[in-house]
C-alpha positions as CSV (number, residue, x, y, z in Angstrom):
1,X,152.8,58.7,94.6
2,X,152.5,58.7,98.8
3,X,148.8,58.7,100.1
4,X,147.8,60.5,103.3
5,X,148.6,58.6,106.7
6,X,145.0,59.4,107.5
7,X,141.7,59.3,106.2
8,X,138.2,59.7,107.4
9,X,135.2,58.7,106.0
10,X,133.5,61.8,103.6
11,X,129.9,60.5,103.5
12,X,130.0,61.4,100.1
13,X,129.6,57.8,97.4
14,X,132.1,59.9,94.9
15,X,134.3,61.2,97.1
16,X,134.7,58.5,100.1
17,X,137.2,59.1,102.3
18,X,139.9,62.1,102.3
19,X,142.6,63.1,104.5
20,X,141.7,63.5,108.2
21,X,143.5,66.6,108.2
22,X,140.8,68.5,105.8
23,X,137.6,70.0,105.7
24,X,134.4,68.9,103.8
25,X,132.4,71.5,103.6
26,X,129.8,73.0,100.9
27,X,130.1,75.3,97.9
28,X,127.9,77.6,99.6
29,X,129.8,78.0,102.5
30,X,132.5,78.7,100.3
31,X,131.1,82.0,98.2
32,X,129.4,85.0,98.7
33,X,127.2,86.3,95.6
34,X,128.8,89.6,94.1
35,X,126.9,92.1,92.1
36,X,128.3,95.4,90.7
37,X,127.7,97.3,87.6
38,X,128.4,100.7,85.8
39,X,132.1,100.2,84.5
40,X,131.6,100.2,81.0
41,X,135.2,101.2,80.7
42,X,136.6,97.9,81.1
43,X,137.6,94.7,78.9
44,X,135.1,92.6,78.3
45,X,135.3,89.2,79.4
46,X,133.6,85.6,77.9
47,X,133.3,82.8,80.2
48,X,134.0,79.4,78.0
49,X,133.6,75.8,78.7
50,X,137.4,75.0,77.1
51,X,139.2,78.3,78.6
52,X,137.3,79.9,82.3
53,X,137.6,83.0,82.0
54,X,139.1,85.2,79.1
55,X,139.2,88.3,77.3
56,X,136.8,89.0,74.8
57,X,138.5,89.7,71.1
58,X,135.5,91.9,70.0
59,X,137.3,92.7,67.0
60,X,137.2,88.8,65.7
61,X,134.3,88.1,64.4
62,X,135.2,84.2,64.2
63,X,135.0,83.6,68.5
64,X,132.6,86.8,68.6
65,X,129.2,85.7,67.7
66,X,127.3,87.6,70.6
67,X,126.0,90.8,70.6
68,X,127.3,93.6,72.1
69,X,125.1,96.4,73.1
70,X,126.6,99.8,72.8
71,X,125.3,100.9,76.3
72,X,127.6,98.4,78.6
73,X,126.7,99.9,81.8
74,X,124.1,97.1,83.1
75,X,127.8,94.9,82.4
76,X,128.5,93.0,85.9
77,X,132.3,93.7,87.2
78,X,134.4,90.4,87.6
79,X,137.4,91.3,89.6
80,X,140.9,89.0,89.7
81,X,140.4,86.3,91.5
82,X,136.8,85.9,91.7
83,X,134.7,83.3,90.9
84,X,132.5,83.4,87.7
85,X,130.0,81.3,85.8
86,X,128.2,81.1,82.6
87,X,125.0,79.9,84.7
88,X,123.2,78.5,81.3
89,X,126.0,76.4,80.6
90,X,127.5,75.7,83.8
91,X,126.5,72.1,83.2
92,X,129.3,71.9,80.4
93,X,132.0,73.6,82.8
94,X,131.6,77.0,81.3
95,X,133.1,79.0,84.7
96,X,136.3,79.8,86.5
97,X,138.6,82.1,89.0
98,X,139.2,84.8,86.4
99,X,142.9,86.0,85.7
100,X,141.5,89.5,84.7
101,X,139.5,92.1,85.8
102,X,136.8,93.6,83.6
103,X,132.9,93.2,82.6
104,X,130.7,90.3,81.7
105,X,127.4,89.5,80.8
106,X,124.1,90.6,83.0
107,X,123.0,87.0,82.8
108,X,126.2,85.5,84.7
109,X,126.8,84.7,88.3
110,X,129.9,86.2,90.2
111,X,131.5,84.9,93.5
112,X,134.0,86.4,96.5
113,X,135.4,83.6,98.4
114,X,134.3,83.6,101.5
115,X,136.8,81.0,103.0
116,X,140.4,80.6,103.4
117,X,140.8,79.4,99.4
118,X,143.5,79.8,97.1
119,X,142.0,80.8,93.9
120,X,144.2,78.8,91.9
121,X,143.2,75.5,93.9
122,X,139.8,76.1,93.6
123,X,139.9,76.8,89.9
124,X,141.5,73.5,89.1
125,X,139.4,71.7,91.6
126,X,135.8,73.5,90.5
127,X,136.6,72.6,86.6
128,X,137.8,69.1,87.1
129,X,135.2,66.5,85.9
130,X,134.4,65.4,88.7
131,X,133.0,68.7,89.6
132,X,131.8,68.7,86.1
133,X,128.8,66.2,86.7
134,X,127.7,68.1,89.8
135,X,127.0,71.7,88.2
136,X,125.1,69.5,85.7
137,X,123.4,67.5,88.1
138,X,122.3,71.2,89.9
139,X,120.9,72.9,86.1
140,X,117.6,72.5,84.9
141,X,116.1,73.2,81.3
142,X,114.3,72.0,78.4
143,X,116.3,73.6,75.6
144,X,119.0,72.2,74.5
145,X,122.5,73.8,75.5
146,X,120.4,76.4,77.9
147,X,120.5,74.2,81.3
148,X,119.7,77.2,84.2
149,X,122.1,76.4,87.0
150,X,119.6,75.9,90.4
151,X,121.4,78.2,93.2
152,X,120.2,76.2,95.8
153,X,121.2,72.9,94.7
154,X,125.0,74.4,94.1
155,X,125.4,75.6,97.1
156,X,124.6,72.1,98.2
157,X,127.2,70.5,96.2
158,X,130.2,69.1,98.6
159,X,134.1,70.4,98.4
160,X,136.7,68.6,100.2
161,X,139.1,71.8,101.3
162,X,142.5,70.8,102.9
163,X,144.3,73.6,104.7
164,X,145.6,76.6,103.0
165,X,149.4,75.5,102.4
166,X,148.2,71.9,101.0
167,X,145.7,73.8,98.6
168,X,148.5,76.0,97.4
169,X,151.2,72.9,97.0
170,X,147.9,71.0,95.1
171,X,147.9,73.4,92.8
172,X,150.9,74.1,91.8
173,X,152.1,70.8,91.6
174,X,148.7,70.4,88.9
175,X,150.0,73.5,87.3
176,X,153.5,72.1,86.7
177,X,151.9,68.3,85.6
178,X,149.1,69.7,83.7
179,X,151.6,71.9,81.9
180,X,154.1,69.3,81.0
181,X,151.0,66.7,79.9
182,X,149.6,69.3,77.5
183,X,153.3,70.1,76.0
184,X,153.7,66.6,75.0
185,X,150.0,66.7,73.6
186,X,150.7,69.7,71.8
187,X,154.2,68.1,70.3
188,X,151.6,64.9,69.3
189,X,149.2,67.2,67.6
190,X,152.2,68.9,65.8
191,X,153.5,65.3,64.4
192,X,150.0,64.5,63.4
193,X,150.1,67.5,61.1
194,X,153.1,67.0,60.1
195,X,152.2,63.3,59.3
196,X,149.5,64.7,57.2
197,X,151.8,67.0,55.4
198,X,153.9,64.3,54.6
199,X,151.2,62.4,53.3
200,X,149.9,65.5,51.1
201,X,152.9,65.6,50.1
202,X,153.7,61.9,48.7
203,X,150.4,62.0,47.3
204,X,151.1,65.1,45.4
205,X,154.6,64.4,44.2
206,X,153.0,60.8,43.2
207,X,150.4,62.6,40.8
208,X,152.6,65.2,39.3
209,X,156.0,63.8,39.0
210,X,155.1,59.8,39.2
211,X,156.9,56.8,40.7
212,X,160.3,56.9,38.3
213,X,162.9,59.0,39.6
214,X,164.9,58.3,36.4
215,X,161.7,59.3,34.1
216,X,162.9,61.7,31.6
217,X,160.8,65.1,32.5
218,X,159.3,68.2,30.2
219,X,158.1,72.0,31.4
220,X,154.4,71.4,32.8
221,X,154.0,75.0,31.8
222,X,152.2,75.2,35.7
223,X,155.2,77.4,38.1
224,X,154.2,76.0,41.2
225,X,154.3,72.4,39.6
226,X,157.3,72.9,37.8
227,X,158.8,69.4,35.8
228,X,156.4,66.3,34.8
229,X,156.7,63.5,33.4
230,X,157.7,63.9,29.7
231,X,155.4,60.8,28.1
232,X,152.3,62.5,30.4
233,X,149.7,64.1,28.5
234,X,149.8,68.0,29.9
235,X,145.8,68.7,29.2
236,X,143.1,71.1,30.8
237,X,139.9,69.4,32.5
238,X,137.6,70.4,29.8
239,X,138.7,67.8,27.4
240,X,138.4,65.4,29.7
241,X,134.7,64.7,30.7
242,X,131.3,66.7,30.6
243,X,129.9,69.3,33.6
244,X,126.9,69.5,35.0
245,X,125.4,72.0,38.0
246,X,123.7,70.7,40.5
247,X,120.0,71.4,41.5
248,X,118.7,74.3,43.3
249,X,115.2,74.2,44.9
250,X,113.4,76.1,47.5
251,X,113.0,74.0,51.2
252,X,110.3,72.2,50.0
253,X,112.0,70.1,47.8
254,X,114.2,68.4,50.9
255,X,114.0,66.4,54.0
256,X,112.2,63.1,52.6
257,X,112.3,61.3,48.6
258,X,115.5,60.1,47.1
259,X,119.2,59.9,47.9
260,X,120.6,64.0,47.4
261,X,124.6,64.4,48.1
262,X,124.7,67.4,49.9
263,X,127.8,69.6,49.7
264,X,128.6,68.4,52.8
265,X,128.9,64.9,51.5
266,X,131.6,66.3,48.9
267,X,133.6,68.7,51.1
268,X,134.3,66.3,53.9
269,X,135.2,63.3,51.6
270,X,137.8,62.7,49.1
271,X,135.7,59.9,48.4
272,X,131.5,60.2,48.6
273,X,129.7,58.3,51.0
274,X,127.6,55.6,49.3
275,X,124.5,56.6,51.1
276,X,124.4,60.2,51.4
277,X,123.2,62.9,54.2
278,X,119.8,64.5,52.2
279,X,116.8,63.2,50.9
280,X,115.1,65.6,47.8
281,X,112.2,64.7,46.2
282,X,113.7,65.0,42.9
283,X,111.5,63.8,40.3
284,X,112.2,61.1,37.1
285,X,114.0,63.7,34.8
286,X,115.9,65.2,38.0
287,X,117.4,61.6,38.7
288,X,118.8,61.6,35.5
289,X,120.1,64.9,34.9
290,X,121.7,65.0,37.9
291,X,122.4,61.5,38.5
292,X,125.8,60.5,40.2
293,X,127.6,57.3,38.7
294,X,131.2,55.6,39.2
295,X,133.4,57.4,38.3
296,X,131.8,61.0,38.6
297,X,134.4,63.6,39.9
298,X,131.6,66.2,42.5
299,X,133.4,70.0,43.2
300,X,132.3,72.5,46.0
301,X,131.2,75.9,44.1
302,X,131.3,77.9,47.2
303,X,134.0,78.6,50.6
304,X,134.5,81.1,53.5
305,X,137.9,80.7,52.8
306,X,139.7,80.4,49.4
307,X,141.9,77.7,49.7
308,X,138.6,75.3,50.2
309,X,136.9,76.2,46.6
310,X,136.9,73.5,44.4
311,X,137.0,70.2,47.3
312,X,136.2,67.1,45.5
313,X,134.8,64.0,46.2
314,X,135.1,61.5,43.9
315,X,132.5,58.4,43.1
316,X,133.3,54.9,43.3
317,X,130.3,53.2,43.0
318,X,127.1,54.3,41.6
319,X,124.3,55.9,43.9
320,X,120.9,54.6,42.3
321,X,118.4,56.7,42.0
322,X,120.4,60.1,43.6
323,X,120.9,63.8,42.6
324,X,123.2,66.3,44.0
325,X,123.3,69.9,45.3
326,X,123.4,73.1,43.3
327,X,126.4,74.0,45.5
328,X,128.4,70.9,43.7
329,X,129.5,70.9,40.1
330,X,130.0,67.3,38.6
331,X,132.6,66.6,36.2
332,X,131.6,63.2,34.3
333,X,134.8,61.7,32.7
334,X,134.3,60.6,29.0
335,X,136.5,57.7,27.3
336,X,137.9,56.1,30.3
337,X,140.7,58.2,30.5
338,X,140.5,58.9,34.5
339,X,140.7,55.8,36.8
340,X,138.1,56.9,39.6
341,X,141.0,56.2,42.7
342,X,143.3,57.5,40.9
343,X,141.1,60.8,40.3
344,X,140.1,60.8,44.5
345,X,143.6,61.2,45.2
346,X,144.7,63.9,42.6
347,X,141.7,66.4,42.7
348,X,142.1,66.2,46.7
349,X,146.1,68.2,45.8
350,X,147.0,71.0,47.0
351,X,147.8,72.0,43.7
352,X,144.3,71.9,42.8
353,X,143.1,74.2,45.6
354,X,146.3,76.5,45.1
355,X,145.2,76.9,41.4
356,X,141.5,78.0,42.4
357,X,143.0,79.9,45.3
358,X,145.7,81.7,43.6
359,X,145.4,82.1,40.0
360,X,142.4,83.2,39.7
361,X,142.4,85.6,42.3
362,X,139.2,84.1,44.1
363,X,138.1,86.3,47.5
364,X,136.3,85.0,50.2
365,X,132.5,83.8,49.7
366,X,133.8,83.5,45.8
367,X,131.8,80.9,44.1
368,X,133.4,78.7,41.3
369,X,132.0,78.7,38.0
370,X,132.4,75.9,35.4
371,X,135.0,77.7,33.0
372,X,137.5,78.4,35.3
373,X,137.2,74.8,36.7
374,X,137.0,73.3,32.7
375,X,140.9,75.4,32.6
376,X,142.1,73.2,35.7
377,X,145.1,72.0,34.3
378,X,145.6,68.1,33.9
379,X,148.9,65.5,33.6
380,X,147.1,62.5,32.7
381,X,149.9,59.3,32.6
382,X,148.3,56.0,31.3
383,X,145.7,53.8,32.8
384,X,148.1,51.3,33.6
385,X,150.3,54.2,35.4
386,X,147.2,55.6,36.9
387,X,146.9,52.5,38.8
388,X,150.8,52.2,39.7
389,X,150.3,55.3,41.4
390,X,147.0,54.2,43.2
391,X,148.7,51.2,44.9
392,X,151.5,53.9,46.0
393,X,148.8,56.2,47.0
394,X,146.9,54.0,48.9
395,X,149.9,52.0,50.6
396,X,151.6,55.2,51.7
397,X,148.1,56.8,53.0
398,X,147.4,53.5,55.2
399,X,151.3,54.2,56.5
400,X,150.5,57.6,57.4
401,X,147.7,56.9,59.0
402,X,148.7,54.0,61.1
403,X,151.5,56.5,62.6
404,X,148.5,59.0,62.9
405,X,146.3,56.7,64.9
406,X,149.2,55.7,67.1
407,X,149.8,59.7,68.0
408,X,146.1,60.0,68.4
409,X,145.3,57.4,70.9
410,X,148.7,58.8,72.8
411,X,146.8,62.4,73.4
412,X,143.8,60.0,74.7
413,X,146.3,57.9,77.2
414,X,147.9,61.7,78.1
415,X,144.3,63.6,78.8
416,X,143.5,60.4,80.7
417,X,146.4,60.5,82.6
418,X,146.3,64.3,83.5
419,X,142.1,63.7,84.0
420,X,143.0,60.7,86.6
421,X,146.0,62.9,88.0
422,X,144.0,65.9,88.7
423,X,140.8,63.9,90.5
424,X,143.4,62.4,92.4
425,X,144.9,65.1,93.2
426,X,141.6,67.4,94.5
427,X,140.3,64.7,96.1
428,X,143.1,64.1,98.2
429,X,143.7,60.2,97.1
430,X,147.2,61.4,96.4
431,X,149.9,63.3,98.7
432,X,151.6,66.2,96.5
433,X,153.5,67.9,99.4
């Protein structure tokens, strides 16, 4: 891309030079401080760090965790067009020019511009990183993730303003890059999901229907499972190993002692983590009760949502001296009949969660007993098969996830690209127009 004929020298380290033809002037020359309350009958608003400004879903109690009063009349107005911040977390880049009109909290700071400024420029400008850094650079705070934005200091911070037809061409040519860049991240995103399915997917068909196409096949007597393998051994869970609920202490028991897998430890692993997250100060008896050994199958009791009742995480090597949470069930496999990869990759199917989910009715916050998971239905092929289909498993995961990785570290080279492109861009190191 051209750069400017002309540059002068900005006196700014960050910035050094822009285009001669520009201004650089100061954020507080820039905005005038706006204050006006008493229209409770309008939207309310959220100021966010990933979004600006947008409107508040007050009806969604997933993205509304603050409380709303019922009198909303001390609510401050933020018009179209304005600026507004979030000043306790303006260090993470919670503010923006807001594409609404409506209320917002008390505790936030609005702005008129006071300049000639097209809104749009300065809304891509003013959330950039670089800008980023400076409101941080301008809050002050002990607590953690409650910085108070200094007024004085952020008037102080420096803007680099071209005239009015360059800001308007700067942003929208951002507009039109920004929006292309984050259409091909979005398209990555989708083929990583769908690069996930397709692993689910091999996995699953690996586990229920096994690696010969040509195998004859018998009713599983499972609908959504349909035809296995007719030399598999159609069984229920129960006869397969011994259960066990985990412990459950007051606060007192945790934070120091032995090795405790946490339901954490089994929801977000297929297979557990040889050195869990918790520490219990389970005593001699408690080790070995609840002890956790290769080979040990751990299942989450509890979900918000019912699809994730009954994650596993499977052991591979024995955790000396460790007990597990009273959130977790453990299934202990008796006679060798489960090879322990082979049982990471099978209890992770979706079959397994669509069984929990669906036939038995389970509702959110549902907890999972031991008899409905002892009536999990089982195909159990041989040992020797077991580990046919581990190799498959495991060779077709790594595949996946090589193609996975390569999509992820494209959205990285894309955000870079549209994080370089807009600094450029703002600071005037590129010509647009």
């Amino acid at each position: 891309m051209q750069a400017y004929t002309e540059y002068k020298d900005s006196g700014v380290d960050w910035l050094g030079e822009v285009p001669a033809g520009g201004e650089l002037t100061k954020l507080g020359s820039c905005l005038s401080p706006f204050s006006e309350k008493n229209h409770a009958e309008l939207p309310l608003l959220s100021i966010t760090r990933e979004l600006g400004v947008i409107e508040r879903d007050i009806e969604n109690q997933d993205t509304n965790h603050n409380y709303i009063p019922d009198d909303l009349s001390g609510y401050k107005l933020l018009k179209k067009g304005q600026f507004g911040m979030n000043k306790m977390k303006a260090w993470q880049g919670s503010y923006g020019v807001s594409p609404f009109t409506g209320i917002v909290s008390p505790a936030y700071f609005m702005f008129d511009f006071t300049r000639e400024i097209d809104p749009a420029f300065f809304h891509v400008v003013i959330r950039s990183k670089l800008y980023v850094s400076f409101f941080g650079s301008a809050s002050d705070g002990v607590r953690i993730g409650q910085w108070d934005l200094s007024k004085p200091r952020m008037k102080e911070i420096p803007l680099a303003l071209p005239p009015l037809p360059e800001q308007t061409a700067i942003a929208d040519f951002l507009d039109d890059k920004i929006t292309k860049v984050e259409a091909l991240v979005g398209i990555k995103r989708r083929q990583i999901e769908l690069l996930a399915e397709r692993k689910q997917i091999l996995i699953q068909n690996a586990v229920t229907k096994g690696l010969n196409p040509d195998a004859p096949m018998k009713d599983s007597g499972v609908d959504w499972i349909g035809e296995i393998p007719a030399h598999w051994e159609a069984t229920k869970l129960r006869y397969l190993g011994t259960f066990q609920n985990g412990i459950s202490a007051g606060a007192e028991y945790f934070g120091s002692g032995y090795p405790f897998v946490t339901y954490g430890d089994v929801y977000n692993n297929s297979v557990l983590p040889s050195k869990p997250s918790g520490l219990a100060k389970s005593s001699s008896a408690d080790r070995v009760n609840y002890s956790v050994q290769e080979g040990d199958i751990l299942f989450t009791r509890t979900s918000e949502v019912a699809n994730d009742i009954g994650n596993s995480s499977t052991c591979l090597q024995t955790i000396e001296n460790a007990s597990f949470s009273g959130f977790v069930i453990r299934m202990r496999p008796v006679a060798k009949l489960l090879n322990p990869a082979y049982s990471s990759f099978l209890f992770r199917c979706a079959y397994i969660s669509d069984f929990f989910a669906h036939k038995m009715n389970i509702v959110i916050r549902a907890s999972l007993g031991q008899e409905p998971l002892k009536n999990l239905p089982i195909f159990l092929p041989s040992i020797n098969e077991q580990e046919e289909i581990v190799a498959y498993c495991k060779s077709e995961s790594e595949r996946m996830n090589a193609a996975i990785t390569i999509k992820q570290n494209q959205i990285i080279k894309l955000n870079e690209y549209k994080t370089t492109l807009i600094n450029a861009a703002v600071t005037g190191k590129i010509k647009v127009a």
